[in-house]
C-alpha positions in Angstrom: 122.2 110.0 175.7 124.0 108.2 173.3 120.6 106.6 171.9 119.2 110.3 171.5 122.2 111.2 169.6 122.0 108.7 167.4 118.5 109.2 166.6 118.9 112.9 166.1 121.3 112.5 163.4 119.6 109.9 161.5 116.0 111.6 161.6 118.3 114.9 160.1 120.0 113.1 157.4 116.0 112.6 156.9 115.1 116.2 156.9 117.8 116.5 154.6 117.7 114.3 151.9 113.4 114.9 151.7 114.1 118.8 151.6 116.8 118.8 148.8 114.4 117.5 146.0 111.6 119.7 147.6 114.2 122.4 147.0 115.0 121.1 143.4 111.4 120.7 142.2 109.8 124.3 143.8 112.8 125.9 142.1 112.4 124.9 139.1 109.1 126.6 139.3 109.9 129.6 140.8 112.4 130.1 138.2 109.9 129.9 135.7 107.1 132.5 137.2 110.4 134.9 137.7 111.0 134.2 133.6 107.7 135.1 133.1 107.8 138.4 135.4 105.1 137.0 137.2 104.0 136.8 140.6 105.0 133.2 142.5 101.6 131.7 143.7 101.6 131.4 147.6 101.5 128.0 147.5 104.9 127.2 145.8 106.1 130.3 147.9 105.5 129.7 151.2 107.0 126.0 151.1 110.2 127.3 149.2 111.4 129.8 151.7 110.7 127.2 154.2 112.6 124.2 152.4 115.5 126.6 152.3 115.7 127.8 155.9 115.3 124.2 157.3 117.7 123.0 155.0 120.0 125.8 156.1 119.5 124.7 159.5 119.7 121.2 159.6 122.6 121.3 158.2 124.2 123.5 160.4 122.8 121.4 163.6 123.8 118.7 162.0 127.9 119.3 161.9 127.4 121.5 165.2 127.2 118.9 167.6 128.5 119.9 170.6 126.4 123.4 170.2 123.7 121.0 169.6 123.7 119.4 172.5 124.6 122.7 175.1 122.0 124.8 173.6 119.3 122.0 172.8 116.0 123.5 174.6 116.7 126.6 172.1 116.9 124.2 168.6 114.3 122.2 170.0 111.8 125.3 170.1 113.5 126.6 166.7 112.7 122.9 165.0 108.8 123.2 166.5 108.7 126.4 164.7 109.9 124.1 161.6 107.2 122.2 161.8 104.6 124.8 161.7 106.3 126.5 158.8 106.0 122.7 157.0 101.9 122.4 158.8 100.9 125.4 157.0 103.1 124.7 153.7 101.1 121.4 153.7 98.1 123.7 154.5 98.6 125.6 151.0 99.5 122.7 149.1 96.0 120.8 150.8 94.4 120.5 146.7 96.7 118.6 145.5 96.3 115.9 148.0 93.7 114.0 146.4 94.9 114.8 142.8 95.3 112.2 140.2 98.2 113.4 138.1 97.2 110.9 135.4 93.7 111.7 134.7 92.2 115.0 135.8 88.7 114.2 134.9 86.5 114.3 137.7 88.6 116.7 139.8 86.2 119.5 141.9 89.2 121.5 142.5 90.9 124.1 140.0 94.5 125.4 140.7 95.9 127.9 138.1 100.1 127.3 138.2 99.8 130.7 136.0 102.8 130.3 133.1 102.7 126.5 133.7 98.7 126.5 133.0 96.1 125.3 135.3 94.7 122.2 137.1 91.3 120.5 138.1 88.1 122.2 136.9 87.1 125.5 136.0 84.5 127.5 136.8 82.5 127.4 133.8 82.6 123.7 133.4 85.9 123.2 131.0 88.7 121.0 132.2 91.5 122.2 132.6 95.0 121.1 130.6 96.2 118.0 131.2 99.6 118.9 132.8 101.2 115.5 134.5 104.9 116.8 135.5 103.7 120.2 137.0 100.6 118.3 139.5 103.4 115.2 139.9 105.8 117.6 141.1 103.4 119.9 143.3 102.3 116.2 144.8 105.5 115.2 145.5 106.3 118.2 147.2 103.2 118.0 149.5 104.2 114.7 150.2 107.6 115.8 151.7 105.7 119.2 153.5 103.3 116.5 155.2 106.9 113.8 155.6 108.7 116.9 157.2 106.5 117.6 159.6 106.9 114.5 161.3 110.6 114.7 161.1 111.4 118.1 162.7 108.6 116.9 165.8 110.6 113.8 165.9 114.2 115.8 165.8 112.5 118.1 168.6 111.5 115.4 171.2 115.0 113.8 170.6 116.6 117.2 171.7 115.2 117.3 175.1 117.1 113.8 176.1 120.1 115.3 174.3 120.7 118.2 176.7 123.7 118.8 178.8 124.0 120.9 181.7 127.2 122.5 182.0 129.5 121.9 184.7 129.6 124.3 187.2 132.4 126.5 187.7 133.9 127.2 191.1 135.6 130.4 191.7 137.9 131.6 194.2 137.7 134.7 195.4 140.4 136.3 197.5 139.5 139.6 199.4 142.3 141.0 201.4 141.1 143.2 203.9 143.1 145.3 207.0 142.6 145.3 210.2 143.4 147.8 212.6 144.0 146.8 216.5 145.1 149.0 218.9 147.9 151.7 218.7 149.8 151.3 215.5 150.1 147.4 215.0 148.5 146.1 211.7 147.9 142.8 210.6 146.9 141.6 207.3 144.3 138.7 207.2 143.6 136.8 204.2 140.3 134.9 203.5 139.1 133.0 201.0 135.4 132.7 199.7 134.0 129.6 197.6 130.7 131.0 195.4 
């Protein structure tokens, strides 16, 4: 139990300190397509909104211990969902696995990151611009998508050991009842039931 426990926490201090700069960098360019009045790409989207639930949540699973441990079936199946949101977040981010954020010559991929300009290679044959920051960013990102899938698996399989049955409650139950005997004698019995 204990071992579980331990486990848990340190694999959501690992969730947590992977999805802040996720949170930092895919902010940055959101802010930037909202500046623009333009539409955020799916891509950066799609891993945002999940950065910021599963932050959200760890953190509240995190200092919510004993809820944690009473209800852990439930977060289990929520951090499983987690790690499909990050599966296809890594999914959407898949071109920028094999980027090289040095040198874009010789990419077969193109990616346009709309205000911030574009990636890879273009359809007609011109490279794009050479944007280092923007591709080093997106990388990173992917890098913590793939990282955080792993981590809310792991966080889920340490759940199951973590759960605790509550104790059962006993209660008493006293039913008075009359009985009537013959003529106009009463008597009063008392029983008691265990459920």
């Amino acid at each position: 139990m204990w071992f579980a426990t331990i486990f848990f926490s340190f694999w959501r201090l690992s969730q947590i300190f992977t999805l802040i700069p996720t949170l930092g960098m895919l902010a940055w360019f959101v802010h930037g397509y909202v500046l623009s009045q333009s539409l955020t790409p799916d891509f950066v989207l799609v891993l945002f909104i999940a950065s910021v639930l599963a932050t959200v949540w760890a953190i509240y699973t995190l200092f919510a211990h004993d809820h944690t441990t009473h209800s852990s079936y439930f977060i289990a199946f929520i951090d499983l969902c987690f790690m499909g949101t990050f599966i296809a977040s890594a999914w959407e981010l898949r071109g920028f696995a094999k980027a090289d954020c040095s040198n874009f010559y010789g990419s077969v991929w193109f990616v346009s990151l709309g205000v911030f300009g574009s990636l890879g290679y273009q359809e007609r044959g011109h490279w794009a611009v050479d944007i280092q920051k923007n591709c080093g960013m997106l990388k990173a990102c992917f890098a913590f998508a793939i990282m955080n899938c792993f981590f809310w698996l792991f966080t889920a399989w340490f759940l199951l050991f973590m759960h605790k049955e509550r104790p059962v409650e006993k209660v008493v139950v006293e039913r008075r009842g009359h009985r009537r005997g013959h003529g106009r004698h009463r008597s009063r019995s008392h029983r008691q039931t265990f459920v």
